[in-house]
ZADO-1210 file (C-alpha; in nm, 4 decimals, padded with zeros to 6 digits):
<atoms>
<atom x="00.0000" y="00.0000" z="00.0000" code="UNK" pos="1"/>
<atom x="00.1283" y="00.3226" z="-00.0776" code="UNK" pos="2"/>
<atom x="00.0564" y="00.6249" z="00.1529" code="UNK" pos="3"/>
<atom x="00.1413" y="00.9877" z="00.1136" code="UNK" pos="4"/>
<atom x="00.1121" y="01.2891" z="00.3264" code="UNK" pos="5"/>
<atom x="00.1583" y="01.6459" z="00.2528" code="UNK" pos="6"/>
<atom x="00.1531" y="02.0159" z="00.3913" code="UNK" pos="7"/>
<atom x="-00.0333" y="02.1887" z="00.1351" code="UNK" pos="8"/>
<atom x="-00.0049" y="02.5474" z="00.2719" code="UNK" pos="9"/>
<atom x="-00.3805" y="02.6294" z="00.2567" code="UNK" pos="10"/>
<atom x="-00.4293" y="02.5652" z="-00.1286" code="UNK" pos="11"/>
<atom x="-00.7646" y="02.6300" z="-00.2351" code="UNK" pos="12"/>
<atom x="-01.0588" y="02.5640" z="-00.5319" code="UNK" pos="13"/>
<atom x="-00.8330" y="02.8688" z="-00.7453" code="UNK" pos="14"/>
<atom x="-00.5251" y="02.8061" z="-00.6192" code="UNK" pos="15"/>
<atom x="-00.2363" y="02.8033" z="-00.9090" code="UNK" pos="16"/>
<atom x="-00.1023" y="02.4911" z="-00.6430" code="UNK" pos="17"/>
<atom x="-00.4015" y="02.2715" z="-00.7847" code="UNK" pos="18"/>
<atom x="-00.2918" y="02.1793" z="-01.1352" code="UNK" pos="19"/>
<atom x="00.0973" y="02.0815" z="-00.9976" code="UNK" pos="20"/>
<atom x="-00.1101" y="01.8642" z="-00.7217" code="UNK" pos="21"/>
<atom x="-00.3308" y="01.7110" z="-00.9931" code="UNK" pos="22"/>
<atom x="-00.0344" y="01.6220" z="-01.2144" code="UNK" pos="23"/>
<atom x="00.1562" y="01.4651" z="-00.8961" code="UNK" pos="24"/>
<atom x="-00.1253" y="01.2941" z="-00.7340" code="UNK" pos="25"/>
<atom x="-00.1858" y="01.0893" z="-01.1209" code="UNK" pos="26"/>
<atom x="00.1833" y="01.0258" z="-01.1259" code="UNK" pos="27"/>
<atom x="00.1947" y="00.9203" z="-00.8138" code="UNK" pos="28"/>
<atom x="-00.1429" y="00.7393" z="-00.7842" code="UNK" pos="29"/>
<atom x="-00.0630" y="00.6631" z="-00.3953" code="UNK" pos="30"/>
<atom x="-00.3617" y="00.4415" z="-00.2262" code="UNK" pos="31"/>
<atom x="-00.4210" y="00.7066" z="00.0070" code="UNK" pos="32"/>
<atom x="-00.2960" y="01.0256" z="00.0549" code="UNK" pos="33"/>
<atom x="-00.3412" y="01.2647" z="00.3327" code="UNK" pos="34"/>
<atom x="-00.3265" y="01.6549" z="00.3148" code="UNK" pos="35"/>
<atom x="-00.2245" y="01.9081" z="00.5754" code="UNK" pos="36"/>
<atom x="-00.3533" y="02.2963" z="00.5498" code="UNK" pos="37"/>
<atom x="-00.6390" y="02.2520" z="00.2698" code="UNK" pos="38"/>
<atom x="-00.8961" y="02.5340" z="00.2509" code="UNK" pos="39"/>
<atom x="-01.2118" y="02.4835" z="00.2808" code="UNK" pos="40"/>
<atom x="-01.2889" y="02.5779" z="-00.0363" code="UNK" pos="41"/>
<atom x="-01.1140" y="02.2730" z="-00.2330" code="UNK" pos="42"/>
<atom x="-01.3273" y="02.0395" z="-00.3717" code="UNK" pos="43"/>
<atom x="-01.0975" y="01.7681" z="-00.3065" code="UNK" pos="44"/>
<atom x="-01.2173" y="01.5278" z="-00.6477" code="UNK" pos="45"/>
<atom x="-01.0307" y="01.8119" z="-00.8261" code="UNK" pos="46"/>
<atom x="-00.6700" y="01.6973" z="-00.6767" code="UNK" pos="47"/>
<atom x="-00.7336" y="01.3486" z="-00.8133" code="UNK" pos="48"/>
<atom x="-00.9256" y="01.4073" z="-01.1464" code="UNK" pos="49"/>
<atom x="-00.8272" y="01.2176" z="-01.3771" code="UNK" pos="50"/>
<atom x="-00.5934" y="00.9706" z="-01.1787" code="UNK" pos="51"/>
<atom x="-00.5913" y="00.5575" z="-01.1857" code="UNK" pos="52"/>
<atom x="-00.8595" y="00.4334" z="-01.0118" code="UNK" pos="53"/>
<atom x="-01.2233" y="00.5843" z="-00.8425" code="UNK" pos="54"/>
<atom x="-01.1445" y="00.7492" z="-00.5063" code="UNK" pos="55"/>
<atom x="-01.3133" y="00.8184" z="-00.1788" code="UNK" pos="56"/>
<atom x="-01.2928" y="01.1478" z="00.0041" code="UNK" pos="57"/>
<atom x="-01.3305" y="01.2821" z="00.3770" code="UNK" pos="58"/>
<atom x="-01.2095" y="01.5976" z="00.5516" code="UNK" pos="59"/>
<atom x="-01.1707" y="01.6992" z="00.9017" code="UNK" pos="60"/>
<atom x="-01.1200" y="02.0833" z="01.0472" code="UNK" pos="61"/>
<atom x="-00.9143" y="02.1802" z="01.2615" code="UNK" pos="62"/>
<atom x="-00.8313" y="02.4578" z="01.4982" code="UNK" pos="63"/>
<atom x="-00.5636" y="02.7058" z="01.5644" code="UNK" pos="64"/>
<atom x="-00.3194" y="02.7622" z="01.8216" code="UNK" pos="65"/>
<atom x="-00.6236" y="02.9679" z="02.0594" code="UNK" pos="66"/>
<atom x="-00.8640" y="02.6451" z="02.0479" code="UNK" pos="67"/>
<atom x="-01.0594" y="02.8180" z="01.7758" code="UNK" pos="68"/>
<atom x="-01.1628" y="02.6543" z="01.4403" code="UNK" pos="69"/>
<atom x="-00.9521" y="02.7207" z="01.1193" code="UNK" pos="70"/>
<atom x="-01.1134" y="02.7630" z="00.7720" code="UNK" pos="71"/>
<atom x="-00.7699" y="02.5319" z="00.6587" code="UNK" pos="72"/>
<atom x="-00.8995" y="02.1135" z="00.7048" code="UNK" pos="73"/>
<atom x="-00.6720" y="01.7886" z="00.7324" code="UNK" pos="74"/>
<atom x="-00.8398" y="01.5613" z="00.4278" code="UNK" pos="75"/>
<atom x="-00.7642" y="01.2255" z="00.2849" code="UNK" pos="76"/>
<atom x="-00.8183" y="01.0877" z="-00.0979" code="UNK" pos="77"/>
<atom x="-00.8274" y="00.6972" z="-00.0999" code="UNK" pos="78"/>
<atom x="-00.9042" y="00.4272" z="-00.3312" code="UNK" pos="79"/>
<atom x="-01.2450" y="00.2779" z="-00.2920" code="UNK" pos="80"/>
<atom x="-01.0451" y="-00.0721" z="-00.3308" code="UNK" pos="81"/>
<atom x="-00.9580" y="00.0301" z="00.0545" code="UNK" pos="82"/>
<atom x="-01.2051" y="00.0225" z="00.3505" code="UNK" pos="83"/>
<atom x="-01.1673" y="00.3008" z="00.5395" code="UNK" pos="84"/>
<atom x="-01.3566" y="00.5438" z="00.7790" code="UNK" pos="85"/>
<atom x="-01.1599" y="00.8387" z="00.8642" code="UNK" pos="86"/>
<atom x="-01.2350" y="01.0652" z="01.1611" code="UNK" pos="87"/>
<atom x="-01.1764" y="01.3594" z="01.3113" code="UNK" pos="88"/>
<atom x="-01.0177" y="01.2589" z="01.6409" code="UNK" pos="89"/>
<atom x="-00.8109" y="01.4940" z="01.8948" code="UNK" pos="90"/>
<atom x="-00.3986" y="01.4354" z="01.9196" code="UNK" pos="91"/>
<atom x="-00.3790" y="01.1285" z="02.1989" code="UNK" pos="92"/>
<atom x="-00.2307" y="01.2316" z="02.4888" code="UNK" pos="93"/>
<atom x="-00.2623" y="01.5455" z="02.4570" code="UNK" pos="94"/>
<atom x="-00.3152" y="01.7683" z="02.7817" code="UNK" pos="95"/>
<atom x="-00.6523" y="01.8323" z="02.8748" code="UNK" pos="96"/>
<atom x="-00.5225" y="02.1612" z="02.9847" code="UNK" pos="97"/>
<atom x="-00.2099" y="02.3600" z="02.9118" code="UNK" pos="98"/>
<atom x="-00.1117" y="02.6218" z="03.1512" code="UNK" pos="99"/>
<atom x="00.1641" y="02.7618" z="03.0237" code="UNK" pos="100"/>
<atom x="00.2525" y="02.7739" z="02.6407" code="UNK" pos="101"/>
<atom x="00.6041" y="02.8276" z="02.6695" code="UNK" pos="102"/>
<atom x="00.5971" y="02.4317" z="02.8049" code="UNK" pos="103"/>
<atom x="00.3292" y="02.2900" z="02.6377" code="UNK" pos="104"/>
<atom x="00.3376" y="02.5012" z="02.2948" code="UNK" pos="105"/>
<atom x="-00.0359" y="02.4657" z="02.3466" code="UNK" pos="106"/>
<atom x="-00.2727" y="02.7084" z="02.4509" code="UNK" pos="107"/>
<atom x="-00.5789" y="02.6251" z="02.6871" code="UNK" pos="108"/>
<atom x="-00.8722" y="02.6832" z="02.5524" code="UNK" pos="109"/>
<atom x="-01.0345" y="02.3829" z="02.4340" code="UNK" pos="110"/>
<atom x="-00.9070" y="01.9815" z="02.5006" code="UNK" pos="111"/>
<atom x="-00.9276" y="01.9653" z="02.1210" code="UNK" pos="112"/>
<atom x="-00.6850" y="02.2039" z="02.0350" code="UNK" pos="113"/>
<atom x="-00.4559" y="01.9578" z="01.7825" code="UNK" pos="114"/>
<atom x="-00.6530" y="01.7364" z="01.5928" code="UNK" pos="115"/>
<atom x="-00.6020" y="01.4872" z="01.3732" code="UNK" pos="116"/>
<atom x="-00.7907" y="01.2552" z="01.0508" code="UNK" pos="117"/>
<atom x="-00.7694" y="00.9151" z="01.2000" code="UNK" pos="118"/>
<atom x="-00.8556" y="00.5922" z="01.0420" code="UNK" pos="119"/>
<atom x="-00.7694" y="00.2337" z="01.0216" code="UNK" pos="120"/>
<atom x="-00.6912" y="-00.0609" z="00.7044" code="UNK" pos="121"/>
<atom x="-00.5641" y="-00.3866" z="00.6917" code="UNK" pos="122"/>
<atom x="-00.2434" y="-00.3903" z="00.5431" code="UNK" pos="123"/>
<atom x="-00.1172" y="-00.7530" z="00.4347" code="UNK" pos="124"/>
<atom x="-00.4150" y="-00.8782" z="00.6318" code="UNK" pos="125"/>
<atom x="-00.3433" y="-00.7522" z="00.9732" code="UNK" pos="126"/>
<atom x="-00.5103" y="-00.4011" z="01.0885" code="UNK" pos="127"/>
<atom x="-00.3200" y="-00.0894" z="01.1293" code="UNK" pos="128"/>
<atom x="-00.4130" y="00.2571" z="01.2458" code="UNK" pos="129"/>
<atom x="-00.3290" y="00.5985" z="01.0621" code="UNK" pos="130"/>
<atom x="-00.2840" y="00.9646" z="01.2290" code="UNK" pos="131"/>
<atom x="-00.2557" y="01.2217" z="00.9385" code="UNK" pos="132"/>
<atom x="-00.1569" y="01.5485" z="01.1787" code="UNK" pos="133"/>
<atom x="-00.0523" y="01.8968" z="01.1230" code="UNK" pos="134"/>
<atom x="00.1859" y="01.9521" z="01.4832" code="UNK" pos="135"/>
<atom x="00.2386" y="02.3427" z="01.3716" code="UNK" pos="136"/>
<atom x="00.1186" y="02.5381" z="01.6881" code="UNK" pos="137"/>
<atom x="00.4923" y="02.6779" z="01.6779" code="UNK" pos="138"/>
<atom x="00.8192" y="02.4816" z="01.7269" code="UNK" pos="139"/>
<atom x="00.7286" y="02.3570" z="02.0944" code="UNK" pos="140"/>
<atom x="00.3778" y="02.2954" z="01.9922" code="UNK" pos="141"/>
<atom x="00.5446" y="02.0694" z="01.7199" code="UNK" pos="142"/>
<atom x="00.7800" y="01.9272" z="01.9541" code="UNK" pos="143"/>
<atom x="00.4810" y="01.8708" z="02.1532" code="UNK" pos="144"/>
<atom x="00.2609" y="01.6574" z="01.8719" code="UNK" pos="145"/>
<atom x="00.5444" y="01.4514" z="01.8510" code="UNK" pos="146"/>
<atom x="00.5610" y="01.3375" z="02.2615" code="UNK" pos="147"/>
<atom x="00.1998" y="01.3098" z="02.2320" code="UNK" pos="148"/>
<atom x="00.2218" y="01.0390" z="01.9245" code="UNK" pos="149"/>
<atom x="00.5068" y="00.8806" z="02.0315" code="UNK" pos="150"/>
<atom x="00.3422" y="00.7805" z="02.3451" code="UNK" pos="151"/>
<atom x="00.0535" y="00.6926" z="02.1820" code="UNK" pos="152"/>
<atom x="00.2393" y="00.4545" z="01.9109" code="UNK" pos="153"/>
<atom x="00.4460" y="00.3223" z="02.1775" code="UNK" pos="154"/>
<atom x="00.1672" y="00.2068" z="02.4140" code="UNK" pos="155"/>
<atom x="-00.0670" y="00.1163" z="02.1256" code="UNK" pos="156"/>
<atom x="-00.1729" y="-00.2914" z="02.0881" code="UNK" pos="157"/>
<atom x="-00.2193" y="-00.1924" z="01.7134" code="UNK" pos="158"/>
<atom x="00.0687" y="-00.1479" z="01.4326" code="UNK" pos="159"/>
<atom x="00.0495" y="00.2258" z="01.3937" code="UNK" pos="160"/>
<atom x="00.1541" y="00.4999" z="01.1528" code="UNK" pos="161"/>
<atom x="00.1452" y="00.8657" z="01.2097" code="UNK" pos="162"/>
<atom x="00.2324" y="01.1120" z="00.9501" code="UNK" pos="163"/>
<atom x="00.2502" y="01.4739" z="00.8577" code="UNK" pos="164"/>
<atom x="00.3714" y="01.8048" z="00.9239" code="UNK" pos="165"/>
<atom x="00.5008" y="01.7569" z="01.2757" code="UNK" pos="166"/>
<atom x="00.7199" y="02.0838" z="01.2570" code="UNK" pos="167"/>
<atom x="00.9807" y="01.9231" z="01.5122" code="UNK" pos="168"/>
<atom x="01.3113" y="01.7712" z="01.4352" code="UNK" pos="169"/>
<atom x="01.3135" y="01.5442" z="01.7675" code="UNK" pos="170"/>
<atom x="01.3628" y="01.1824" z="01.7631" code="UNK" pos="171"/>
<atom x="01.1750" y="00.9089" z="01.9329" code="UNK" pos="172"/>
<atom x="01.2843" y="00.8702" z="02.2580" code="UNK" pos="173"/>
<atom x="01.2093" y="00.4584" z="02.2748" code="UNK" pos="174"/>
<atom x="01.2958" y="00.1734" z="02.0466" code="UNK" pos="175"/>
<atom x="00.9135" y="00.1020" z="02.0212" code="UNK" pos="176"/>
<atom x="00.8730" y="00.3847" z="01.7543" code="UNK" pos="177"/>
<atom x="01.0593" y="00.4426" z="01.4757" code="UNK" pos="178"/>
<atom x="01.1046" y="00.7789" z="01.2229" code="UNK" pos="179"/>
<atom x="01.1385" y="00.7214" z="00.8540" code="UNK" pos="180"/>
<atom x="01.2644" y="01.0156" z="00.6553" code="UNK" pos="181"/>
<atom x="01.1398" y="01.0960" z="00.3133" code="UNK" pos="182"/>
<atom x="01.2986" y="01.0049" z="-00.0211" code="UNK" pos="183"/>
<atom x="01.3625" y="01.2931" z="-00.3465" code="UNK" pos="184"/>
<atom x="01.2818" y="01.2191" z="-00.6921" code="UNK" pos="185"/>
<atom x="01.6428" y="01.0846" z="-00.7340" code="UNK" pos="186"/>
<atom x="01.5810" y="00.8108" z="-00.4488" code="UNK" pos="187"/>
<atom x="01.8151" y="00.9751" z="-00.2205" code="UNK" pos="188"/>
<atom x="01.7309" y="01.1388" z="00.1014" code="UNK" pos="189"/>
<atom x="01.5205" y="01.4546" z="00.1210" code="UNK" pos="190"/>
<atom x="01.7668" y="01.7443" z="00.2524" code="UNK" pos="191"/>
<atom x="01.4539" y="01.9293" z="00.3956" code="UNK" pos="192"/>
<atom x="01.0688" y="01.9004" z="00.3567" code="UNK" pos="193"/>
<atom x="00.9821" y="02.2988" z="00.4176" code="UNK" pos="194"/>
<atom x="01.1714" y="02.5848" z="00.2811" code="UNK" pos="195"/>
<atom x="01.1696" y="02.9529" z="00.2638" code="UNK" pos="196"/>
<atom x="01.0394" y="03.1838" z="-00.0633" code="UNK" pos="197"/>
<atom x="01.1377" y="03.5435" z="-00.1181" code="UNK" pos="198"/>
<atom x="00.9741" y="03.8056" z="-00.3418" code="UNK" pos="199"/>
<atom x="01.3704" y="03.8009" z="-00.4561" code="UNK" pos="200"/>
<atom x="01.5908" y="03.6650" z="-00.7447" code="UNK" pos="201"/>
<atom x="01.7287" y="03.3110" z="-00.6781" code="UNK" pos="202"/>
<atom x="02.0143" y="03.2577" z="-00.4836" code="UNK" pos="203"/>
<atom x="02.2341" y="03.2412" z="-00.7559" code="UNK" pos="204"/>
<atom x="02.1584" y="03.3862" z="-01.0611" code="UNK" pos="205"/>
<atom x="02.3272" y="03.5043" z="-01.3567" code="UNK" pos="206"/>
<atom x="02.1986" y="03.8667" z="-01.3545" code="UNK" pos="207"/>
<atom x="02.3675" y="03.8682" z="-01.0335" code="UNK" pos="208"/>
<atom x="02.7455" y="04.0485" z="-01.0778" code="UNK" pos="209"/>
<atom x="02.9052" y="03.8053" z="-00.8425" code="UNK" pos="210"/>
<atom x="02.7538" y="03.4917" z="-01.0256" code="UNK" pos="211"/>
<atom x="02.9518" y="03.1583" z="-01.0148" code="UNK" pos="212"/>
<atom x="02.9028" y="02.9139" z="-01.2204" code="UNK" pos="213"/>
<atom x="03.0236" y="02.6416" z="-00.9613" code="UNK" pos="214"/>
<atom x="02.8740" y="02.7834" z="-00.6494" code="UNK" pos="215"/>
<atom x="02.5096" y="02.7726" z="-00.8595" code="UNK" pos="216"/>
<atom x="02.5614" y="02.3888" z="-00.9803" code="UNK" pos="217"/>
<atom x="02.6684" y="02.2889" z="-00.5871" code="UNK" pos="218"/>
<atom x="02.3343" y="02.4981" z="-00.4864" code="UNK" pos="219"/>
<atom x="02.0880" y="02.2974" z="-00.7356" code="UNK" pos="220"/>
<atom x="02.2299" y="01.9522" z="-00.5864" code="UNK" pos="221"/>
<atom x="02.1396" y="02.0943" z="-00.2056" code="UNK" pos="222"/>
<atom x="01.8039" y="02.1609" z="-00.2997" code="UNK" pos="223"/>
<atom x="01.7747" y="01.7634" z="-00.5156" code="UNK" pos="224"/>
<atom x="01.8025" y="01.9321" z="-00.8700" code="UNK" pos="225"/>
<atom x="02.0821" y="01.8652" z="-01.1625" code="UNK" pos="226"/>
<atom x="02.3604" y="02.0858" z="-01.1385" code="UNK" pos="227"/>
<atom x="02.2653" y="02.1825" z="-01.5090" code="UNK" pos="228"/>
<atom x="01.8907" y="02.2286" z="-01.4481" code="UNK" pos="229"/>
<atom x="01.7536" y="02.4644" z="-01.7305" code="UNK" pos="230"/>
<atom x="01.4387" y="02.5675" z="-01.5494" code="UNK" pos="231"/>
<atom x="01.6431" y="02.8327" z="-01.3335" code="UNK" pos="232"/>
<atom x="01.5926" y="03.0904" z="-01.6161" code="UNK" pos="233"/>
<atom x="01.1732" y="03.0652" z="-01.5314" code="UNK" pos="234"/>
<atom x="01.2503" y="03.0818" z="-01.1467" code="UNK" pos="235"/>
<atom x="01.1587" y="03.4352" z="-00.9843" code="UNK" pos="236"/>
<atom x="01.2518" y="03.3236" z="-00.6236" code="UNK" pos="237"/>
<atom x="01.4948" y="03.1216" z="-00.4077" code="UNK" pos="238"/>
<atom x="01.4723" y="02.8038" z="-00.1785" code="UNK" pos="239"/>
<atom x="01.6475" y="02.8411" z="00.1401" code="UNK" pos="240"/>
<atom x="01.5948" y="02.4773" z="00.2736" code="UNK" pos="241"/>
<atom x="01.4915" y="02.5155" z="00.6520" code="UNK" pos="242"/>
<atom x="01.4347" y="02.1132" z="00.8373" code="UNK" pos="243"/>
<atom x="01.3116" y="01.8402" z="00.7933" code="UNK" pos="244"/>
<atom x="00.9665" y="01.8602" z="00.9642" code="UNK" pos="245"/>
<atom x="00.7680" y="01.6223" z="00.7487" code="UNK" pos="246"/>
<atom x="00.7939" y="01.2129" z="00.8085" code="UNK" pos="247"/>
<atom x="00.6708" y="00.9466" z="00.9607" code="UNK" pos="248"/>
<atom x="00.6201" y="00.8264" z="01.3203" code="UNK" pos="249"/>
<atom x="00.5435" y="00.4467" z="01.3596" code="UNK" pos="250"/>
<atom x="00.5570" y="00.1252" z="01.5265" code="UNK" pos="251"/>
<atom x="00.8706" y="-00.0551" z="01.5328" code="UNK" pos="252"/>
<atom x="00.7088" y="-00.3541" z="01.3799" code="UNK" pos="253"/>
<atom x="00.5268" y="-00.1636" z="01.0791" code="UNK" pos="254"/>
<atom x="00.7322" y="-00.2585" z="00.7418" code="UNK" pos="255"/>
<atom x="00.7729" y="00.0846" z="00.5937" code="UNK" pos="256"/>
<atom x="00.9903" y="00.2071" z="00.3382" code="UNK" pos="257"/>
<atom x="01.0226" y="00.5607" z="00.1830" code="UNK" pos="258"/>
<atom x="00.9956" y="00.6282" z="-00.1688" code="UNK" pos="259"/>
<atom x="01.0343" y="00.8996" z="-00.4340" code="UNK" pos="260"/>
<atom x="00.8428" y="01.1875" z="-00.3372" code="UNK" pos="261"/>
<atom x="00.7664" y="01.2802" z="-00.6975" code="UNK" pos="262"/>
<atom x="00.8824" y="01.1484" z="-01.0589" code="UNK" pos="263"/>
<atom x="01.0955" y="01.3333" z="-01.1450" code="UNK" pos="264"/>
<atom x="01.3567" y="01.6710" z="-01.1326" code="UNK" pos="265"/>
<atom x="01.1115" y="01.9172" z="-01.3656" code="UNK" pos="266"/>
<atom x="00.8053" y="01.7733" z="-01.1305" code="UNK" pos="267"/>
<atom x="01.0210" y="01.8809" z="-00.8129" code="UNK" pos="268"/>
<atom x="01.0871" y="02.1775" z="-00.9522" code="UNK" pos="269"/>
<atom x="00.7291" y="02.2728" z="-01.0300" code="UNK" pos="270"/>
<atom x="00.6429" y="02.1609" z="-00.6568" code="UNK" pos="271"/>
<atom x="00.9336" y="02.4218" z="-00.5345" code="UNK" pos="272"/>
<atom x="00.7614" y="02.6960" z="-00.6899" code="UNK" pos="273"/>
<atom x="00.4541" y="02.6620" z="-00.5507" code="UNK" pos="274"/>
<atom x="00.4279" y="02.5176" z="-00.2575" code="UNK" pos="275"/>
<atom x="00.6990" y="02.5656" z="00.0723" code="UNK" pos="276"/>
<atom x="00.6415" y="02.2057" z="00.1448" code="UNK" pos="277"/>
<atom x="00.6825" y="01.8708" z="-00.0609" code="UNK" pos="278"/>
<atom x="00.5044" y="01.5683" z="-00.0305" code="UNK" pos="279"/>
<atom x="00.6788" y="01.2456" z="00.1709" code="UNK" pos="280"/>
<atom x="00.5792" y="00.9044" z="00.0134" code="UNK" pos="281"/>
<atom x="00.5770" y="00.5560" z="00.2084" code="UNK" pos="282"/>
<atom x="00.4862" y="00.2133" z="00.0969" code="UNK" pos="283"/>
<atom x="00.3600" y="-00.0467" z="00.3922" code="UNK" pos="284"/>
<atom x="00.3890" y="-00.4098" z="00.3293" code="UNK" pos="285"/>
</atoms>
């Protein structure tokens, strides 16, 4: 079964983000995929029109930082091949209260203040649950998602996976959870999952005076394109990689192995210029 999950960054039924989504999500054709940070407004059968296969939808909302509901949803596409019933279900664990946000990275106004889309599947005939999460109520909220699922994977009688945006870099503190990094286009690891844009020419450009030639070729390889890429002369903005904040939490018995996160370079490279996160792709056997 392939699973994806990504941080969409609020794209919408307009959004110039849709038509590089659509193209990945038929080249990809993952068996379900999760999104982070979808509007409200997206009709979600538009990200998987014309794709392999009839799909199911379901969307959850969720709420801000304050406790107070977001017009940006988790959602989840998914063959109808699959049996699923996804949920809106609050972050286990997570503190019924929060007094202080500075610890907790929470604030306290409602027990439901990180939420999730939960569901479960067989996969290779035994039954596994799925978190897809968005951890962003800032870096200790983040940090905070991440003790909440660990101890919830860890304690769980149930394989479990857990993915999204958990905007924390931490690893799992026991050996009964696992975290399994993303793959690029090129199979090897992703150098970061969320970047910064700036209303700025790219980093290294050749309009620049103090252009060179070899600094610009060892920048393209950071950021997992060809040293030669030709698509830098239609780029209006840099990528300043920032972490690697988007992965997968999971039992240490789930078989789980990354894959490309998109076809190929010019398919990255579309992805880079629209959206300040990229997708992370997993198949479970």
């Amino acid at each position: 079964m392939k699973i994806a999950f990504w941080n969409m960054g609020g794209m919408g039924a307009t959004s110039d983000k849709l038509a590089v989504a659509n193209n990945w999500y038929k080249s990809c054709n993952p068996d379900i995929f999760v999104m982070e940070e979808v509007s409200h407004t997206l009709v979600l059968s538009a990200v998987s029109a014309g794709s392999t296969g009839t799909c199911k939808y379901a969307s959850a909302p969720v709420d801000d930082k304050d406790g107070k509901q977001t017009t940006k949803n988790l959602a989840v596409i998914y063959k109808d091949t699959i049996a699923l019933d996804p949920t809106s279900k609050a972050l286990p664990n997570q503190r019924a209260t929060a007094n202080d946000r500075a610890s907790s990275g929470l604030l306290p106004s409602t027990p439901q203040r990180r939420q999730c889309i939960h569901f479960s599947c067989q996969v290779g005939g035994i039954k596994h649950d799925f978190y897809g999460l968005h951890g962003n109520a800032s870096s200790s909220g983040g940090n905070t998602a991440f003790d909440c699922m660990e101890a919830a994977i860890d304690t769980s009688t149930v394989k479990t996976v857990a993915g999204g945006d958990f905007n924390s870099t931490k690893t799992p503190d026991t050996s009964g959870v696992k975290k399994i990094l993303g793959k690029a286009h090129d199979g090897t690891d992703l150098n970061f999952t969320q970047w910064a844009k700036h209303e700025k020419p790219a980093k290294f450009s050749s309009a620049q005076f103090d252009f060179n030639a070899q600094a610009y070729a060892d920048y393209l390889v950071s950021i997992h394109l060809p040293a030669n890429h030709a698509g830098q002369g239609r780029w209006t903005k840099s990528v300043d990689a920032h972490n690697i904040i988007d992965y997968v939490l999971c039992s240490s018995g789930v078989t789980i192995v990354a894959e490309s996160n998109c076809k190929d370079a010019e398919e990255w490279f579309e992805i880079l210029k629209e959206f300040d996160h990229c997708p992370v792709v997993y198949k479970i056997t």
